[in-house]
N, CA, C and O atoms as a Maestro MAE file, in Angstrom:
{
 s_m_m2io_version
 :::
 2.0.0
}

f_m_ct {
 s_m_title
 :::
 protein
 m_atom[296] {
  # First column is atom index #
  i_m_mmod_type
  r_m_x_coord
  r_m_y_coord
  r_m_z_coord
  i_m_residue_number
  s_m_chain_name
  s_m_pdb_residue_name
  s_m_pdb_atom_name
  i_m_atomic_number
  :::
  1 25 -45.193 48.336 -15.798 1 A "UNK " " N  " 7
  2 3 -44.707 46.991 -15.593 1 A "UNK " " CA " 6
  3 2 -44.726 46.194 -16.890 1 A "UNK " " C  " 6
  4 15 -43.951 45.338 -17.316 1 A "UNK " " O  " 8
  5 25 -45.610 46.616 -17.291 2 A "UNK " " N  " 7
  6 3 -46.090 45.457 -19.084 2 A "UNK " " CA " 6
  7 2 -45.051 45.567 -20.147 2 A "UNK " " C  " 6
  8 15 -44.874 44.700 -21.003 2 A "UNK " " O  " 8
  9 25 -43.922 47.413 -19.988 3 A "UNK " " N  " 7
  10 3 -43.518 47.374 -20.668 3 A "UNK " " CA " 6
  11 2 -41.464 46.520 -20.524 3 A "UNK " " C  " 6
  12 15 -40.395 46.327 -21.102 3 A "UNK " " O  " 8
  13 25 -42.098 46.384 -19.530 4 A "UNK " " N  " 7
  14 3 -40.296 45.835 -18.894 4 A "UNK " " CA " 6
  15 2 -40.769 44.555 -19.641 4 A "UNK " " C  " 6
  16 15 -40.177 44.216 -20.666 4 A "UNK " " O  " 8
  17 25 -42.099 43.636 -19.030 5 A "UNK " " N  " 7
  18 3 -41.925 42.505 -19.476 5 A "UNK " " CA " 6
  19 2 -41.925 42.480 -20.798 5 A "UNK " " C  " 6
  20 15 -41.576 41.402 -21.280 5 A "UNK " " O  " 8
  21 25 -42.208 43.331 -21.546 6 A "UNK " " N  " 7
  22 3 -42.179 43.427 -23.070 6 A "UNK " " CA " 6
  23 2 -40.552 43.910 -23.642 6 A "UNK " " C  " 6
  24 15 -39.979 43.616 -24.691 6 A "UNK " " O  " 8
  25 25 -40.251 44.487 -22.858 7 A "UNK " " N  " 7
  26 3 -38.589 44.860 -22.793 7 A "UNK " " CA " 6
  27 2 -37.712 43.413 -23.222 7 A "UNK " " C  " 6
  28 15 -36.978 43.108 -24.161 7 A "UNK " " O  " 8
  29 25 -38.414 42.446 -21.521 8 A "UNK " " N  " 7
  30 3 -37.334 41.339 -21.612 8 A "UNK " " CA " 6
  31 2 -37.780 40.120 -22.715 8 A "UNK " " C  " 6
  32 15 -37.067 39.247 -23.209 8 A "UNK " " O  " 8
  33 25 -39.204 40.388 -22.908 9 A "UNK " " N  " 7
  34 3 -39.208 39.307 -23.945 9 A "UNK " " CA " 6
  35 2 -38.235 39.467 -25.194 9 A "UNK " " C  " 6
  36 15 -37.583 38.549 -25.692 9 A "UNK " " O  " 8
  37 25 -38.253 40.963 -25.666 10 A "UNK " " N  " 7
  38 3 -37.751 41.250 -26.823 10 A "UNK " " CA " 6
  39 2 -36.389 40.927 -26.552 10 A "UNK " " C  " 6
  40 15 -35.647 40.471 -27.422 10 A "UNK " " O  " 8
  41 25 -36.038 41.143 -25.395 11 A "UNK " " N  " 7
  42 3 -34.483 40.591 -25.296 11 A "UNK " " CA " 6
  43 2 -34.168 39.203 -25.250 11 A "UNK " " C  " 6
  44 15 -33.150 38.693 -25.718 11 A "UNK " " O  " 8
  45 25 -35.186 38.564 -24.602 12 A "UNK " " N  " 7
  46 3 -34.983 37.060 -25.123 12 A "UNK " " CA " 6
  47 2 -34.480 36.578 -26.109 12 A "UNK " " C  " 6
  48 15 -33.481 35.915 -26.385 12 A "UNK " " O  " 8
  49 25 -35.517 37.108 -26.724 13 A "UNK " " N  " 7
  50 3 -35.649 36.942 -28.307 13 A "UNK " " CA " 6
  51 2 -34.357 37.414 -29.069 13 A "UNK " " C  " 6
  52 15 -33.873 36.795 -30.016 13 A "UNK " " O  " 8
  53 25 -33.930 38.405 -28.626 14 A "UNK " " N  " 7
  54 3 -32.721 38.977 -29.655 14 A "UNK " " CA " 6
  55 2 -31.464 37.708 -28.786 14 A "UNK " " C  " 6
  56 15 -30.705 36.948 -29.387 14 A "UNK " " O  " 8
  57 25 -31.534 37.775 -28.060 15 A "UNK " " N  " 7
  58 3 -30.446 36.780 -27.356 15 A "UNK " " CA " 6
  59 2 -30.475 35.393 -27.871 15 A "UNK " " C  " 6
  60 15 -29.419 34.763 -27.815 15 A "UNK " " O  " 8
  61 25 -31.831 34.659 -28.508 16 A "UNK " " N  " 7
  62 3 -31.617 33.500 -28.592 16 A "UNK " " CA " 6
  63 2 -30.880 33.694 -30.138 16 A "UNK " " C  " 6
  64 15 -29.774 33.204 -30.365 16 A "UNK " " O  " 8
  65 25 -31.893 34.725 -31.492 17 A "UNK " " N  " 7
  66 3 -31.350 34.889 -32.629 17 A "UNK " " CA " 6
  67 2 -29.587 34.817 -32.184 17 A "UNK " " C  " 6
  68 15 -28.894 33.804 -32.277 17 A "UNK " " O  " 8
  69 25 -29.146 36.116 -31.715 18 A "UNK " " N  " 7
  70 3 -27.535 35.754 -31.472 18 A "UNK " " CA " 6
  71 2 -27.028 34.218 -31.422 18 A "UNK " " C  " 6
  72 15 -26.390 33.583 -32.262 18 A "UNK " " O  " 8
  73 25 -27.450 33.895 -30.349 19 A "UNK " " N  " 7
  74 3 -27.228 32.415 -29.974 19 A "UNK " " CA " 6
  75 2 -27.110 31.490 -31.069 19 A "UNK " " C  " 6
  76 15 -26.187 30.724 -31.341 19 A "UNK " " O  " 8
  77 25 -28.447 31.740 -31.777 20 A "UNK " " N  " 7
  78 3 -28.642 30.880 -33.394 20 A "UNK " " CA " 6
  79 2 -27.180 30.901 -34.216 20 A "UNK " " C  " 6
  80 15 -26.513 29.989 -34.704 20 A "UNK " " O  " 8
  81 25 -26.965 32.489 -34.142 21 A "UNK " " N  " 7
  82 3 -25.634 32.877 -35.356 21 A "UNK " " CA " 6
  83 2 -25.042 32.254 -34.772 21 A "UNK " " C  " 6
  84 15 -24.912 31.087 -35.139 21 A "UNK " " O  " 8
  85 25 -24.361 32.731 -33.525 22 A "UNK " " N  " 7
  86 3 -23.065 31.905 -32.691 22 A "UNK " " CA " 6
  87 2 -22.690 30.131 -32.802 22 A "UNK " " C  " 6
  88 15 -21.637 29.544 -33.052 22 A "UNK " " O  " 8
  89 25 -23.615 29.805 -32.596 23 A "UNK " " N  " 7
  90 3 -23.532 28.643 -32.604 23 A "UNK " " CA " 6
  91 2 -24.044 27.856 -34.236 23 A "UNK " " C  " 6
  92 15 -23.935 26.651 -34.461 23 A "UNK " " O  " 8
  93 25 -24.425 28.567 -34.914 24 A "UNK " " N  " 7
  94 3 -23.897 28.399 -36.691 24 A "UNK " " CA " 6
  95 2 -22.431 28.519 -36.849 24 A "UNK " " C  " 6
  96 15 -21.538 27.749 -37.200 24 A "UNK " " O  " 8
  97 25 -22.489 29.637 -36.505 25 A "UNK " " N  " 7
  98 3 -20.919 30.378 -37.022 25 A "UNK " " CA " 6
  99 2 -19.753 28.872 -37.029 25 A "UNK " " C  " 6
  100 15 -19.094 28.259 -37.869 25 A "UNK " " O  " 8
  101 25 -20.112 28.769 -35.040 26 A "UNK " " N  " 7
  102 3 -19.436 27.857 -35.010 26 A "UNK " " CA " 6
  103 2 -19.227 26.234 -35.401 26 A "UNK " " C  " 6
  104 15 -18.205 25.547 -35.410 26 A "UNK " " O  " 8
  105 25 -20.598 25.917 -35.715 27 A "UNK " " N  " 7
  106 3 -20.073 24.868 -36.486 27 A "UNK " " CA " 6
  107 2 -19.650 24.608 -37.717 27 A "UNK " " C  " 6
  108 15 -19.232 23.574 -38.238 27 A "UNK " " O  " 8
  109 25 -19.878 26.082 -38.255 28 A "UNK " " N  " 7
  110 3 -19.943 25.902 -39.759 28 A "UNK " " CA " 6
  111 2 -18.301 26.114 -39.641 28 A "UNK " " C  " 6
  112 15 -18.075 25.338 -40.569 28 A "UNK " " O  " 8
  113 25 -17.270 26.448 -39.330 29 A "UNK " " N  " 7
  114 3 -16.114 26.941 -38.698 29 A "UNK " " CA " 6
  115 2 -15.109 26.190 -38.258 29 A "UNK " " C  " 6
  116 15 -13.882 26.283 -38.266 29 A "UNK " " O  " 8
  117 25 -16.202 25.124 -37.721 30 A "UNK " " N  " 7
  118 3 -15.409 24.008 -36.702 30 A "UNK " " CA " 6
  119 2 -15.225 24.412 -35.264 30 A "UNK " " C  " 6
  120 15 -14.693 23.530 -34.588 30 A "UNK " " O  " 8
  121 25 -15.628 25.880 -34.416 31 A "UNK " " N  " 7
  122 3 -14.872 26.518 -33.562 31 A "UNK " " CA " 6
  123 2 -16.030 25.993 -32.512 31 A "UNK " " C  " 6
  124 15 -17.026 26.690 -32.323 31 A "UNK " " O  " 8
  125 25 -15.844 24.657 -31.800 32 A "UNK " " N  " 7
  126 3 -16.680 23.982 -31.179 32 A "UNK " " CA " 6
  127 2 -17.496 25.061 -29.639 32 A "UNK " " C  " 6
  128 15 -18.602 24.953 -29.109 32 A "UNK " " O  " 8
  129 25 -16.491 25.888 -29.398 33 A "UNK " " N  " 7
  130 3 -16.199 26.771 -27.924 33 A "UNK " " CA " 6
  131 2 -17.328 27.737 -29.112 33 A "UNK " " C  " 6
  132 15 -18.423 27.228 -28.871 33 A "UNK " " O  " 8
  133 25 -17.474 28.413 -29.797 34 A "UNK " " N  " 7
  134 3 -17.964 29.470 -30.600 34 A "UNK " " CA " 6
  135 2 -19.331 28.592 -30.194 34 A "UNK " " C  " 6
  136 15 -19.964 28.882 -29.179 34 A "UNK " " O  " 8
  137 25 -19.791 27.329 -31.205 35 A "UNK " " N  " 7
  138 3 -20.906 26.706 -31.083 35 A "UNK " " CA " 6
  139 2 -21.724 26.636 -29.952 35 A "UNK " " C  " 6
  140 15 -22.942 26.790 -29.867 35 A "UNK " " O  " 8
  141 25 -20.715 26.328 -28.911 36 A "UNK " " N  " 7
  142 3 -21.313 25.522 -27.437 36 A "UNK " " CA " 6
  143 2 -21.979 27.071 -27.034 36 A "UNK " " C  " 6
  144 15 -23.197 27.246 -27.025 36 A "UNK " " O  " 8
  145 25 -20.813 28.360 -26.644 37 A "UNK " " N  " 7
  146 3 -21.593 29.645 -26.619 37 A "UNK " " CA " 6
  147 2 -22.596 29.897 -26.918 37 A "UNK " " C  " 6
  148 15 -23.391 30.298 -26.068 37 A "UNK " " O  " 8
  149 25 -23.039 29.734 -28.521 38 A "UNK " " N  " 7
  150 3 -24.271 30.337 -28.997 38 A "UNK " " CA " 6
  151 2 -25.328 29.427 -28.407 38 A "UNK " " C  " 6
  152 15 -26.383 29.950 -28.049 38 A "UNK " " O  " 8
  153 25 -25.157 28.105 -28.264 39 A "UNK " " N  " 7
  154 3 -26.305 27.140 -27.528 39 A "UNK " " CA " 6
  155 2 -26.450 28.087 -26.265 39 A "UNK " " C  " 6
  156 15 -27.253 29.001 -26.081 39 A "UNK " " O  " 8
  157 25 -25.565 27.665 -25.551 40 A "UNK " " N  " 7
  158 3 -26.032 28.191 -24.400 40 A "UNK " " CA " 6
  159 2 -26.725 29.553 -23.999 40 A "UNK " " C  " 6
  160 15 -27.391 29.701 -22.974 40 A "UNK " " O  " 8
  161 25 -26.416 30.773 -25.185 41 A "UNK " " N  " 7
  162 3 -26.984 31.802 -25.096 41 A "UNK " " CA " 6
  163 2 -28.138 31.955 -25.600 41 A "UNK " " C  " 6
  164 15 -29.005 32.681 -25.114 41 A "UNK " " O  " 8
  165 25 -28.288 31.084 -26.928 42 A "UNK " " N  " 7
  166 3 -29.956 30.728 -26.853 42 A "UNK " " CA " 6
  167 2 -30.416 29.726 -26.469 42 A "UNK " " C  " 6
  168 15 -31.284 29.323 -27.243 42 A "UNK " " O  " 8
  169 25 -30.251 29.066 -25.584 43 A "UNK " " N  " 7
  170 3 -31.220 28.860 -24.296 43 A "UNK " " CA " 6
  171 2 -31.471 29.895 -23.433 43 A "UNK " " C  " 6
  172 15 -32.633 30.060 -23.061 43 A "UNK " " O  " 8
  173 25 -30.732 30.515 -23.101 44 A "UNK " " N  " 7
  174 3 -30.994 31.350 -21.363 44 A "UNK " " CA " 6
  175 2 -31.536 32.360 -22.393 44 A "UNK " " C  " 6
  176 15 -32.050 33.133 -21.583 44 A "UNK " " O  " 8
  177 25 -31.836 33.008 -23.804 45 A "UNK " " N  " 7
  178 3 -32.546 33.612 -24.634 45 A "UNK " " CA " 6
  179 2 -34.036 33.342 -24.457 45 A "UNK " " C  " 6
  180 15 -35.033 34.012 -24.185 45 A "UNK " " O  " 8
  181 25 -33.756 32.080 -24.725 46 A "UNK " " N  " 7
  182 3 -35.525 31.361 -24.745 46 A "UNK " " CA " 6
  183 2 -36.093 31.465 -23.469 46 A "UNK " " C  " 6
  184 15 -37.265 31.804 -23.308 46 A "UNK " " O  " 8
  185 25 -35.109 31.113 -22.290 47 A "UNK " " N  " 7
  186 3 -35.884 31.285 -21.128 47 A "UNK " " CA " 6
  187 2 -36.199 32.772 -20.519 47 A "UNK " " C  " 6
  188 15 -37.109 33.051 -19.738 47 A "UNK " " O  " 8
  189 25 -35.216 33.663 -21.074 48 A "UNK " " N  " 7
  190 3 -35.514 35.225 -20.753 48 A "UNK " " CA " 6
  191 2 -36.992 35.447 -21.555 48 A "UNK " " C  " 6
  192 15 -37.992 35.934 -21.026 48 A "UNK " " O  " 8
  193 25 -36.922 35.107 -22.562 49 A "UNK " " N  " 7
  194 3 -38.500 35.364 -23.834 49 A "UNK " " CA " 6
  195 2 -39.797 34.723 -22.835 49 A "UNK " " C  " 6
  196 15 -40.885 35.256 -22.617 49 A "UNK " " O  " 8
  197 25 -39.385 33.668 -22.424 50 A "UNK " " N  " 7
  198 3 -40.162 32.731 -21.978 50 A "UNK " " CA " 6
  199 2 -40.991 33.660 -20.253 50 A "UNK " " C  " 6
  200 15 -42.174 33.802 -19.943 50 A "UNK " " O  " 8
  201 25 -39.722 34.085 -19.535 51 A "UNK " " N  " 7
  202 3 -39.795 34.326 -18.340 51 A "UNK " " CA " 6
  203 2 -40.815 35.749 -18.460 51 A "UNK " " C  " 6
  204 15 -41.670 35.997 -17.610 51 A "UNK " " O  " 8
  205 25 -40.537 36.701 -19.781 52 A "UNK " " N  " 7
  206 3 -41.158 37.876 -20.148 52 A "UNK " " CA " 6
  207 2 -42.925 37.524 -20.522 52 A "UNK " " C  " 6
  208 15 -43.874 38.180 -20.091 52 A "UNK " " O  " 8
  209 25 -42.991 36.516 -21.280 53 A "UNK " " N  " 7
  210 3 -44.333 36.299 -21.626 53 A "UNK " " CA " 6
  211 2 -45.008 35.247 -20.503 53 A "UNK " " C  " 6
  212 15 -46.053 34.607 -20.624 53 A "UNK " " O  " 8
  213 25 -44.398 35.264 -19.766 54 A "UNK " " N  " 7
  214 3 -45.751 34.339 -18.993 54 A "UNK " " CA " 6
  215 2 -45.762 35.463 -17.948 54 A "UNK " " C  " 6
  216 15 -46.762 35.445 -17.231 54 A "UNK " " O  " 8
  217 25 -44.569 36.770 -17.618 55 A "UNK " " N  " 7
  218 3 -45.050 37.723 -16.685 55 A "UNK " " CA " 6
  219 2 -46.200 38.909 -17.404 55 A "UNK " " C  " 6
  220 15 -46.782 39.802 -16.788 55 A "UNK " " O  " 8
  221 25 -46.297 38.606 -18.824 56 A "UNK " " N  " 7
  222 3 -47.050 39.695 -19.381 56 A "UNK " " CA " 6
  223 2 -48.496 38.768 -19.435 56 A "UNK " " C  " 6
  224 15 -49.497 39.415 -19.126 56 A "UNK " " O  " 8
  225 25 -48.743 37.182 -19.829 57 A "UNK " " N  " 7
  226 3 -49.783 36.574 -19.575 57 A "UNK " " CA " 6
  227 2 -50.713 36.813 -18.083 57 A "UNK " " C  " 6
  228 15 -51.940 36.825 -17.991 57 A "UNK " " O  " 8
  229 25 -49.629 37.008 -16.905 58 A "UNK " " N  " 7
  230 3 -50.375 37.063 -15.421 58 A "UNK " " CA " 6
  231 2 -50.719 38.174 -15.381 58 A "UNK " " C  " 6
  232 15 -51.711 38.249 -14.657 58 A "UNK " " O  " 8
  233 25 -50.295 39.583 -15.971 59 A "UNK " " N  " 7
  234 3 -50.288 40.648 -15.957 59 A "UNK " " CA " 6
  235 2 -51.501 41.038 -16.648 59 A "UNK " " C  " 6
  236 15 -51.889 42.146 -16.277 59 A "UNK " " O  " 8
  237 25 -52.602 40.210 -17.987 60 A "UNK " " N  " 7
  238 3 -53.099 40.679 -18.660 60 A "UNK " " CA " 6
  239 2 -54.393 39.420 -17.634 60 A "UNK " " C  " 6
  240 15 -55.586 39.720 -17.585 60 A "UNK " " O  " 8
  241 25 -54.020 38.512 -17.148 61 A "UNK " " N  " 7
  242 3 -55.141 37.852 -16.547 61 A "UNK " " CA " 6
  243 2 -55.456 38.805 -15.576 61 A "UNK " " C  " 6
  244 15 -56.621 39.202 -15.567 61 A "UNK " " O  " 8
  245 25 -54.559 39.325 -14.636 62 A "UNK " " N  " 7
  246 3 -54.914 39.857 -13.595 62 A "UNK " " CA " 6
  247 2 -55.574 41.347 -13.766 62 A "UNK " " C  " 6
  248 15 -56.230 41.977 -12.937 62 A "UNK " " O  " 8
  249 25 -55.218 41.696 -15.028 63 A "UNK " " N  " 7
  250 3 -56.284 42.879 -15.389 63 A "UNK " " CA " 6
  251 2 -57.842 42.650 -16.209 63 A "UNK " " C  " 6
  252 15 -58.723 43.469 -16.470 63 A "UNK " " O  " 8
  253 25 -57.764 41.435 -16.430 64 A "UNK " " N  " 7
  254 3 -59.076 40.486 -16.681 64 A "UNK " " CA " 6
  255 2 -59.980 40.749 -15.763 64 A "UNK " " C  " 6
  256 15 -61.020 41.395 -15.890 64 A "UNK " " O  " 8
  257 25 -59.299 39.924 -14.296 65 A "UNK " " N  " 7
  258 3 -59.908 40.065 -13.265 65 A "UNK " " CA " 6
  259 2 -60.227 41.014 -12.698 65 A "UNK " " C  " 6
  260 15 -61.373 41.062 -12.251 65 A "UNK " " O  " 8
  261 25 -59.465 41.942 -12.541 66 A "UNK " " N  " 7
  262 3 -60.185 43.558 -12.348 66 A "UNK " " CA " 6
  263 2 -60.701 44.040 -12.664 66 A "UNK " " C  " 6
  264 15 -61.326 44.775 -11.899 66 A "UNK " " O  " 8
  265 25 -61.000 44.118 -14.371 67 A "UNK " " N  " 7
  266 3 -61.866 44.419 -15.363 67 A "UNK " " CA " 6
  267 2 -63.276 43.916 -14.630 67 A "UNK " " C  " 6
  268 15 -64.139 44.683 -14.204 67 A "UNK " " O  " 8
  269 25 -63.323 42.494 -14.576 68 A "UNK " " N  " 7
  270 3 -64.600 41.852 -14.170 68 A "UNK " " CA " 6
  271 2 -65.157 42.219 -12.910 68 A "UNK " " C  " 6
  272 15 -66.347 42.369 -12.634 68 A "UNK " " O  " 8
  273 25 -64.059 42.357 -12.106 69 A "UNK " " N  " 7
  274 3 -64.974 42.916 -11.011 69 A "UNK " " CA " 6
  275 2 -65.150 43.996 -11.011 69 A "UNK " " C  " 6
  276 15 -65.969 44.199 -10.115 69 A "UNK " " O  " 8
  277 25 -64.834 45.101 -11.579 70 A "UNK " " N  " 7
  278 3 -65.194 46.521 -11.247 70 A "UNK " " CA " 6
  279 2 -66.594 46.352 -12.006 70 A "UNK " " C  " 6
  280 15 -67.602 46.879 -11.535 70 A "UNK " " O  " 8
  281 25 -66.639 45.567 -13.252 71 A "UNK " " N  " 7
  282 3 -68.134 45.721 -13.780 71 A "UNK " " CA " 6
  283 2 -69.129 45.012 -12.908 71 A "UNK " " C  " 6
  284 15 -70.257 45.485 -13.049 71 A "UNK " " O  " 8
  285 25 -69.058 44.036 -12.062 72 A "UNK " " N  " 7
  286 3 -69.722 43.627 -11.208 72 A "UNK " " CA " 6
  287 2 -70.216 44.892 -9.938 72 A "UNK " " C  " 6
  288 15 -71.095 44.659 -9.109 72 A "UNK " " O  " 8
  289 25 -69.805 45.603 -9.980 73 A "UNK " " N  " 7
  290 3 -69.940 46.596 -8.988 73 A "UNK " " CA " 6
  291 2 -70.922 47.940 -9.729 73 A "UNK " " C  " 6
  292 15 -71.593 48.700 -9.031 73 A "UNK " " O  " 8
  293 25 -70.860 48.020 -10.916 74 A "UNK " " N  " 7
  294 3 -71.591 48.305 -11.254 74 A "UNK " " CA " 6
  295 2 -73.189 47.935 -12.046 74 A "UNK " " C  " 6
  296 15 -73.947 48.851 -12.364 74 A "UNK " " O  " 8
  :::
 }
 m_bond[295] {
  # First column is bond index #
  i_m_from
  i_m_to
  i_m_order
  :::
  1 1 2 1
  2 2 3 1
  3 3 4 2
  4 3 5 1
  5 5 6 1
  6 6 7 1
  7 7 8 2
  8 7 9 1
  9 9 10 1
  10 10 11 1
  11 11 12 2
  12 11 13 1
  13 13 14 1
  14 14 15 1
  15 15 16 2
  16 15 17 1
  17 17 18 1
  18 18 19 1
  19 19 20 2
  20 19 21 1
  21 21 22 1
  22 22 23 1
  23 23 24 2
  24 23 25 1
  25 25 26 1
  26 26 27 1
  27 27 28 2
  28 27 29 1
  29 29 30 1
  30 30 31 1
  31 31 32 2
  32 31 33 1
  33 33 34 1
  34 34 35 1
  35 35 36 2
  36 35 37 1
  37 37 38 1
  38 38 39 1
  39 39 40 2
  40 39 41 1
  41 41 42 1
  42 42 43 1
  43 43 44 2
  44 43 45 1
  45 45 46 1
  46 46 47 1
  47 47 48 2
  48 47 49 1
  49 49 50 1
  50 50 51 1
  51 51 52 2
  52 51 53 1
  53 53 54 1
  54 54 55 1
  55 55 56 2
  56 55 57 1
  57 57 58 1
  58 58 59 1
  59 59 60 2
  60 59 61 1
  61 61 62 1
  62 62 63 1
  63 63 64 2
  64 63 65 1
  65 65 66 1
  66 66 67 1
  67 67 68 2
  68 67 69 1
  69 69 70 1
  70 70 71 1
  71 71 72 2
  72 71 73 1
  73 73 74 1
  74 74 75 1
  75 75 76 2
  76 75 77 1
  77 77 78 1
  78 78 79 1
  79 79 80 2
  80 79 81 1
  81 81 82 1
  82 82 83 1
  83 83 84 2
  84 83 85 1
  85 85 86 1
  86 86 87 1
  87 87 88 2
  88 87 89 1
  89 89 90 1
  90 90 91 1
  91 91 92 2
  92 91 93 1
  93 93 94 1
  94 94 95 1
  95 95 96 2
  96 95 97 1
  97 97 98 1
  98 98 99 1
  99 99 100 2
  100 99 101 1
  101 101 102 1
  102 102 103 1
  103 103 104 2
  104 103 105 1
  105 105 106 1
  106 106 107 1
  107 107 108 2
  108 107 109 1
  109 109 110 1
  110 110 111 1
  111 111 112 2
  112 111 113 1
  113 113 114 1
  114 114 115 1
  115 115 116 2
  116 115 117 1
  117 117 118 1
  118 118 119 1
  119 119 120 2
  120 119 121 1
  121 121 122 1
  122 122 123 1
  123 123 124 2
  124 123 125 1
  125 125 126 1
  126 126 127 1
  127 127 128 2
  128 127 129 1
  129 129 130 1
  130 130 131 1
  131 131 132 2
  132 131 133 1
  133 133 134 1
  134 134 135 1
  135 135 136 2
  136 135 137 1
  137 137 138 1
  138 138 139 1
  139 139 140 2
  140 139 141 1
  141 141 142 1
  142 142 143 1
  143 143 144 2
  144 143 145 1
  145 145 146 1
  146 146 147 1
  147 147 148 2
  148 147 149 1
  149 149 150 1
  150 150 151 1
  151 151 152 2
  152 151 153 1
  153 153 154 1
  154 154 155 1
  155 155 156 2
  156 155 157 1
  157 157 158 1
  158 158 159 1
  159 159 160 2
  160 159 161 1
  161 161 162 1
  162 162 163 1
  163 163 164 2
  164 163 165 1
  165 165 166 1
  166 166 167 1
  167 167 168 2
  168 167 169 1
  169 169 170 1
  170 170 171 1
  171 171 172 2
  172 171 173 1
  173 173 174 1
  174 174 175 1
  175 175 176 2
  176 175 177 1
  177 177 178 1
  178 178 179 1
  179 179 180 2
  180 179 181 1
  181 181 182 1
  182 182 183 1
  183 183 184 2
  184 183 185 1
  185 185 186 1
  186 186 187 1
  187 187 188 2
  188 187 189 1
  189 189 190 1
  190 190 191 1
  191 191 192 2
  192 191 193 1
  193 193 194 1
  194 194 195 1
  195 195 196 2
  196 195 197 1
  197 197 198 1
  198 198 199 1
  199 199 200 2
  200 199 201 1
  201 201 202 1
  202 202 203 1
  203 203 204 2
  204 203 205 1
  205 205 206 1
  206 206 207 1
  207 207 208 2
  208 207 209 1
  209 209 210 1
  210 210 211 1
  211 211 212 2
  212 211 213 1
  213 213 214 1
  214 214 215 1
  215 215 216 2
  216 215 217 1
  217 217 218 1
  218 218 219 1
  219 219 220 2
  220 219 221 1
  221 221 222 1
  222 222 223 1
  223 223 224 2
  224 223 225 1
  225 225 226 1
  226 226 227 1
  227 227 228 2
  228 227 229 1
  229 229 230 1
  230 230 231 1
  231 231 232 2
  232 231 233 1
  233 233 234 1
  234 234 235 1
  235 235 236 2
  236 235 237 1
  237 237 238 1
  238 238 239 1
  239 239 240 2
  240 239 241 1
  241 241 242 1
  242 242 243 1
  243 243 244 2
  244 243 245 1
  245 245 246 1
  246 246 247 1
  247 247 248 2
  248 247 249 1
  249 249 250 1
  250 250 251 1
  251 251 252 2
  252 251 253 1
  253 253 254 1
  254 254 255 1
  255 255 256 2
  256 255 257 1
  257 257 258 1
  258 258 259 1
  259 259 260 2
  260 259 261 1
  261 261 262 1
  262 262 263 1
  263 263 264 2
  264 263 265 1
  265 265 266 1
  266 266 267 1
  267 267 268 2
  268 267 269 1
  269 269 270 1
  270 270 271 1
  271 271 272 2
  272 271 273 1
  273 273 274 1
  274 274 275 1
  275 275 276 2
  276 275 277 1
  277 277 278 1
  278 278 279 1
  279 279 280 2
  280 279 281 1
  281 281 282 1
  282 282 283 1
  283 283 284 2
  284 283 285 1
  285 285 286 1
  286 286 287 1
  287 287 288 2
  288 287 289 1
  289 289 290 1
  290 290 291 1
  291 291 292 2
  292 291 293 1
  293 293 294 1
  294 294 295 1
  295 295 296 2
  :::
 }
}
């Protein structure tokens, strides 16, 4: 499971960089439709990165918690 969410962060991440170019490209260009694209693709970038690391944060609490209790049992 840790490694999907590590999958989609990295894709976040490569999605927002794109986004960055795209929406350089386009203003540097003038090609307003080019610009607006790359915004919008890095956002839903950031929120894919975003959506990946808070499923790998619950993922590493919740093995916290297991951790702790199995040592409690012993």
């Amino acid at each position: 499971m840790a490694d999907n969410n590590a999958t989609e962060t990295i894709k976040g991440a490569m999605d927002q960089a794109k986004g960055k170019i795209k929406e350089t490209v386009g203003s540097v260009t003038g090609n307003d439709d080019l610009a607006e694209e790359g915004r919008a693709q890095k956002t839903a970038g950031g929120a894919t990165r975003e959506a990946g690391m808070e499923r790998m944060r619950q993922e590493r609490a919740q093995a916290e918690k297991e951790e702790s209790r199995d040592e409690d049992v012993f």
